[in-house]
N, C-alpha and C positions, 0 to 999 in steps of 0.2 A: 622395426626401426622407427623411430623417432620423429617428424616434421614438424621442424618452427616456420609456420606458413601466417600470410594470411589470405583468409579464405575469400575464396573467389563466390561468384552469388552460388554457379551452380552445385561446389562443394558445399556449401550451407544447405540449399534446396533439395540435394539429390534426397531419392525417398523412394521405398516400396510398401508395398501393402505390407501390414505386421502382422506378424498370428496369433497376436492375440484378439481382434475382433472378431475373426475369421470361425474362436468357438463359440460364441454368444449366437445362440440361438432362436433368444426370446426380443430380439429387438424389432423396431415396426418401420425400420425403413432403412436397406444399407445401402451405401452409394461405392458408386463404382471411384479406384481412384483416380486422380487428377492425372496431370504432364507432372506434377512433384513426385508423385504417387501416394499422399497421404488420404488417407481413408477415412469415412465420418461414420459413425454406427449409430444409431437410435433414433428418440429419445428412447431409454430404457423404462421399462414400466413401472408405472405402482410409484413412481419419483417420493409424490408426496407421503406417502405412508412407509415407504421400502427405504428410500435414500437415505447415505449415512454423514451426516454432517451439513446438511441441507437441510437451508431456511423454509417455514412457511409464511409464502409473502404473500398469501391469497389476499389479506387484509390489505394490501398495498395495490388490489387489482393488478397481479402479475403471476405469472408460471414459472414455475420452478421445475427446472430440468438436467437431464444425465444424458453425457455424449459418451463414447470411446472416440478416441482420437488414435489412429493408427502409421504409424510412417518410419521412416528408417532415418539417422542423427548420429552425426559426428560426436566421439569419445575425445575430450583435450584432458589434457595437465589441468587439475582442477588451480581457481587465480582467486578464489574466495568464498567465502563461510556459507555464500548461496550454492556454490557448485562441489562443495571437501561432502566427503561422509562423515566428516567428525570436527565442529567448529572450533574446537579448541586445536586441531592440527593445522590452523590458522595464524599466518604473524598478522591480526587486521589492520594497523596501522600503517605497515608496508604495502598491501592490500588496495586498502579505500584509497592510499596517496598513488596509486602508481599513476605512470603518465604514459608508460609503454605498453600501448592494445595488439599484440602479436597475441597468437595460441598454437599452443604446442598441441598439433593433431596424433593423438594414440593409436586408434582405432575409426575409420572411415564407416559411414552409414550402414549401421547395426540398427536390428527393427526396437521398435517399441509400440505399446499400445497405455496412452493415459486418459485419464477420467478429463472431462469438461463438465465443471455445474455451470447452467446458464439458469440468469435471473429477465426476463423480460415480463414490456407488458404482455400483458393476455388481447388485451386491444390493441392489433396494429398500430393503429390511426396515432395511436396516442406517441410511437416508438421515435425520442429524438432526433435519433442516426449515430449518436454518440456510441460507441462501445468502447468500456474498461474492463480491460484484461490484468488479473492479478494473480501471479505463482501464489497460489493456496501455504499455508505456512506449516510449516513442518512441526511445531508444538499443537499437541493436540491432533495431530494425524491429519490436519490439515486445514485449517482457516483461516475464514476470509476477512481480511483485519478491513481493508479498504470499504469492503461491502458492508463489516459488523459496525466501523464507525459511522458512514454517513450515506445509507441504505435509503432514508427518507428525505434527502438532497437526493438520489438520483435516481427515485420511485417518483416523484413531485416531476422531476424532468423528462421523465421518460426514456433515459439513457437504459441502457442492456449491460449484467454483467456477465465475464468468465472466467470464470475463477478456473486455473489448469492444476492440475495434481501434477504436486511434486515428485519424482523416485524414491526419493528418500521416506514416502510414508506409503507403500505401495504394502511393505509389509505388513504393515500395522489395519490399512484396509482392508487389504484379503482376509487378515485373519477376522477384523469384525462380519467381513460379509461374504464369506469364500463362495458360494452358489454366485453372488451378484457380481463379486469384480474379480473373480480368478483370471480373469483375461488379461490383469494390468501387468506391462512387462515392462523390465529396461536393463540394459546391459549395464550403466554406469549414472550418477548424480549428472553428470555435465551433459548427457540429454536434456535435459532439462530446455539447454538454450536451442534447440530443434525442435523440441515441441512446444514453447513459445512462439518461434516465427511461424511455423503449420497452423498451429491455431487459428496466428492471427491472419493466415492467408486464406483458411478456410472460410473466416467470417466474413472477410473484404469478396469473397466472392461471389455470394449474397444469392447464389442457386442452392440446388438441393446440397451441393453436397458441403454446405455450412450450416454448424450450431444454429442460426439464426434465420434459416429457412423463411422468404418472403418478405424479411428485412429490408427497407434500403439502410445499407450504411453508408455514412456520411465519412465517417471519423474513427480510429482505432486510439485508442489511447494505453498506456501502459503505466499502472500505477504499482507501490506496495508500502510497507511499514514497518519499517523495524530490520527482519530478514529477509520479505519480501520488495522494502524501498533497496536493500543493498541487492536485491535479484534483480529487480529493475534498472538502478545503476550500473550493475556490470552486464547485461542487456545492450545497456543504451551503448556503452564504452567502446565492447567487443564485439556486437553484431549484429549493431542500426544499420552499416553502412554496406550489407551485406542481403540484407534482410529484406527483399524486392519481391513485386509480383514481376509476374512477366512480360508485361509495360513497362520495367522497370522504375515502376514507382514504389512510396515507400507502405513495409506493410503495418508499420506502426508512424502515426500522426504527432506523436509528444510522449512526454516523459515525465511523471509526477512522480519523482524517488523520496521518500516520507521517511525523518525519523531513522537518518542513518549520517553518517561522516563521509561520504565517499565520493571524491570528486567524480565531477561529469566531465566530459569531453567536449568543446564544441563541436553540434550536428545541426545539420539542415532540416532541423523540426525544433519547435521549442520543448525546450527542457523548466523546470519549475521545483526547487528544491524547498521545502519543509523542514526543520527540524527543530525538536524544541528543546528547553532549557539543559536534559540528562544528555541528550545527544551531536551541539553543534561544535563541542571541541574534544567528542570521544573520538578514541583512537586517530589522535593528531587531527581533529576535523580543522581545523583553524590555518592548518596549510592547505585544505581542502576548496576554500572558497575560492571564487575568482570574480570580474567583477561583470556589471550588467553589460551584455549586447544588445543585438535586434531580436536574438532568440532564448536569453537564457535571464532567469530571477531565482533568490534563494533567499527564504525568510525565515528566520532564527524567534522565537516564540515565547519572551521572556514572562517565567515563570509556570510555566507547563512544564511537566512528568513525561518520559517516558509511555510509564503504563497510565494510560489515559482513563477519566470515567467516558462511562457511554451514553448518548443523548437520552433522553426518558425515554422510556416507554413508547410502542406504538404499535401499526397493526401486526407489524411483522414480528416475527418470534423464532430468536436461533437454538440450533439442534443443543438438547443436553446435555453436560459436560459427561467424558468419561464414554466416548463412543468407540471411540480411539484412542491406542496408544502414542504417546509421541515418539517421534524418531529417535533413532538412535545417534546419538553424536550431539544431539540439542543441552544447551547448557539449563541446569538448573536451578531456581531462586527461592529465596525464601519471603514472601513480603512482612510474616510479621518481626521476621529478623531483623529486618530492616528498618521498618516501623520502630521499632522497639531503640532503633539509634537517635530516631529524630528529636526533636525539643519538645518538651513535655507538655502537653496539653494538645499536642498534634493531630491532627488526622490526613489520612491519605489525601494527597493533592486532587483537587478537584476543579479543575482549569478546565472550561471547556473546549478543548482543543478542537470537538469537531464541529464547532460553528466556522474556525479556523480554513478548516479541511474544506467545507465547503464552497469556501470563498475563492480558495483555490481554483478549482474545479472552475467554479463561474468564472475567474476572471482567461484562464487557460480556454476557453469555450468560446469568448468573446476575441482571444488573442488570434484562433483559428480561425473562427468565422464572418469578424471582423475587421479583424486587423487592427483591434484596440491593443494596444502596450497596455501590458500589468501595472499596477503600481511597485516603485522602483524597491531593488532589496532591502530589509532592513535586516541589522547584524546586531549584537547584542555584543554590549562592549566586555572588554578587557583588559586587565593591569596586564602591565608590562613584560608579568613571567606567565602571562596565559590563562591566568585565574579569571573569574569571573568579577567583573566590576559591582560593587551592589553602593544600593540607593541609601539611606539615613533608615528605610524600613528593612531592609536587609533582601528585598527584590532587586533583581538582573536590572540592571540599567540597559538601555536599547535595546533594539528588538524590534519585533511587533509586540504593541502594549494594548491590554483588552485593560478594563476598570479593575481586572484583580490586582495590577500593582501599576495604574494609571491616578486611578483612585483607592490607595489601597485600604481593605479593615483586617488585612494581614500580611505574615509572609509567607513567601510561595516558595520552596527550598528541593531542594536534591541531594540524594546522596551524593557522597563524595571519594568512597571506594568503588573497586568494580564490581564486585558484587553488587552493592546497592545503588549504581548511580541512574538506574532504570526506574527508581520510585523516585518521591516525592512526596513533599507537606503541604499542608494548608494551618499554620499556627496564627488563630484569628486573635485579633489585638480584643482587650476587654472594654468594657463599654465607659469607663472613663477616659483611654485612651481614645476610645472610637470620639466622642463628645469634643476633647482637646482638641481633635484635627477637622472637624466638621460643625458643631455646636449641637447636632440635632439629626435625626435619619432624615427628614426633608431635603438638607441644605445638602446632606450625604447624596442622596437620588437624583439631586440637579448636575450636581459634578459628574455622575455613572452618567446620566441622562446625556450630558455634553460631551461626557469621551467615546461613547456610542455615536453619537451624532458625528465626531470627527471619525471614527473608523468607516462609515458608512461612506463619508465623503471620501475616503481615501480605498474602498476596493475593498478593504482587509475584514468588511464584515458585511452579511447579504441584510438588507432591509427586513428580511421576515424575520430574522434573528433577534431583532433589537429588543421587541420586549421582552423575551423570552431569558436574554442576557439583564436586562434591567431588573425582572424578577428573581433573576438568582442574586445577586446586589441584596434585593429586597427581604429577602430569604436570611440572608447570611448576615444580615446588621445585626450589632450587638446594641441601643442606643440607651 
């Protein structure tokens, strides 16, 4: 039989030990389970040399580590492309817009056993209290987009990550590592939102029997990107208000959903939405906005891609591609397909979104801790039938505006089909146009120098950034 409920805390919570930690034999410390009944297993050995899909961040002064996470989780009606086995069995527009958070309960608390990578420092002393929690992504069998974009924003801070393993790539794990993760089990994808709340209650509870062991946590925050921002969004929608320790307080502190269309609900934590150029009017996002409260901002990112580049280089270094298969049901692209539509002389968009990302994060940090308000949403404007308004260079009008098309020496574009509306251009103007609009690279670097300087004053970009943004400017002149 069928129930369209919604769920009471201790349906959300209820939980028993699952059998799959119960075979792992080689772990070095199990803990007994809670009043939930979820169950913590490890760390698993050998992480750095053995784990599959796992960063080495020793260069960041931090450990890298492998939990099982074991408990029992409500089966629902899958309500979106984070919870379907198959994203194309998705209407997402209907989806990301709905406004009605009911779930149709299938099946009541069925066990599971999922992977935890935690990233901390190795040095207590150093540990923020922040912790970001992100569903692992199901392309590529499971990564951590949040962690891979701005890994050295929250090594610098000392924040802790947890990246939780999705269901939907459980197959694709086992078979790279069947001796290490044979234990990973789950009855259905809509687990998923059960071992999200256990997670994040095992961390908030800062004894043995949490990933984070000796930790004080301050703060649980929930972030992702792409499929993991729309994992997060339909989180926050369906099972913030549920999702309690037994103080009934809350076991997630905010909500950073990145890089997706999908309205948030007003909650009694702040929510903080990202999205850039390919993504703030996919699948109807444009009905999706709403406007600022005391808890909620949503910044739209004109002239940013989808698939972002990644900040340089640094200590840390992610696992080899091709460890994992990606899930089954995941859509797939072509980039030089798509490339290959754009204006000729292009190259892949190169917008550094995650100086962006990071900004976020600081200014979410400070809204917590302080009680500072973000700076207020910016939106990227729109003609009348929904299209994208663009400037005399062919850049997104409004937004948040970095010097790529503040001060522009190009345009910054997206596809326009679904296929390719996930990439993006960087079509740099030639050096007599660059000349025409600035006279000279000097007078060009005063203007970058001054739209830097106003972002700084406005939140929207951290102070360490600024040269680093200046020299990509400097980089990219054509004069």
């Amino acid at each position: 039989m069928l129930h369209r409920v919604r769920l009471s805390r201790r349906s959300v919570l209820m939980a028993g030990i699952g059998m799959g930690a119960m075979a792992v034999g080689f772990v070095r410390r199990s803990c007994a389970a809670n009043a939930r009944g979820e169950a913590i297993s490890g760390p698993l050995p050998d992480t750095k040399d053995k784990g599959i899909l796992v960063w080495n961040v020793a260069g960041l002064g931090y450990a890298a580590e492998e939990y099982f996470l074991s408990g029992r989780a409500n089966v629902f009606r899958a309500v979106s492309m984070a919870d379907a086995p198959d994203v194309a069995s998705r209407d997402n527009t209907k989806d990301l817009g709905r406004r009605d958070f009911s779930r149709e309960l299938l099946s009541a608390d069925l066990p599971f056993t999922t992977r935890l990578i935690v990233y901390r420092p190795q040095d207590k002393r150093r540990f923020s209290g922040n912790v970001i929690v992100e569903t692992l992504h199901p392309n590529g069998g499971g990564n951590s987009l949040a962690w891979n974009a701005i890994h050295d924003y929250f090594a610098a801070n000392g924040d802790a990550y947890v990246g939780v393993q999705h269901p939907l790539t459980f197959p694709g794990i086992k078979a790279a590592g069947p001796g290490r993760y044979g234990a990973l089990a789950a009855a259905d994808p809509t687990q998923l939102w059960g071992m999200l709340t256990q997670a994040g209650a095992a961390i908030k509870s800062q004894g043995l029997r949490s990933p984070l062991p000796g930790l004080a946590v301050k703060r649980v925050l929930m972030t992702g990107y792409s499929y993991t921002g729309v994992a997060t969004a339909t989180f926050a929608n369906y099972h913030h208000h549920e999702a309690k320790l037994a103080n009934g307080r809350n076991i997630f502190d905010g909500y950073l959903p990145m890089a997706d269309a999908q309205y948030v609900r007003p909650l009694d934590v702040p929510v903080m939405r990202l999205n850039t150029q390919s993504d703030f009017n996919g699948f109807g996002g444009l009905q999706n906005r709403r406007p600022d409260d005391d808890r909620y901002r949503h910044y739209e990112i004109a002239g940013a891609a989808h698939v972002a580049v990644r900040a340089p280089a640094d200590a840390a270094s992610g696992p080899p591609p091709g460890q994992v298969a990606t899930a089954a049901g995941q859509p797939r692209f072509s980039p030089s397909a798509c490339q290959a539509m754009f204006p000729a002389g292009s190259r892949p968009n190169d917008f550094p979104l995650y100086m962006v990302q990071a900004a976020l994060f600081e200014n979410m940090y400070s809204w917590l801790d302080a009680g500072r308000a973000p700076p207020p949403s910016a939106m990227i404007d729109t003609n009348d039938d929904g299209t994208t308004r663009v400037d005399e260079f062919g850049n997104a009008a409004g937004g948040v505006r970095f010097p790529e098309v503040a001060v522009p020496i190009a345009s910054y574009g997206v596809g326009s089909t679904e296929a390719c509306i996930l990439f993006g251009y960087t079509a740099p103007f030639d050096a007599a146009k660059c000349r025409s609009l600035y006279g000279d690279q000097g007078k060009y670097l005063a203007k970058v120098q001054s739209s830097v300087d106003r972002l700084i004053a406005e939140r929207l970009l951290l102070p360490k950034d600024a040269a680093a943004l200046v020299a990509i400017s400097h980089a990219s002149a054509d004069f």
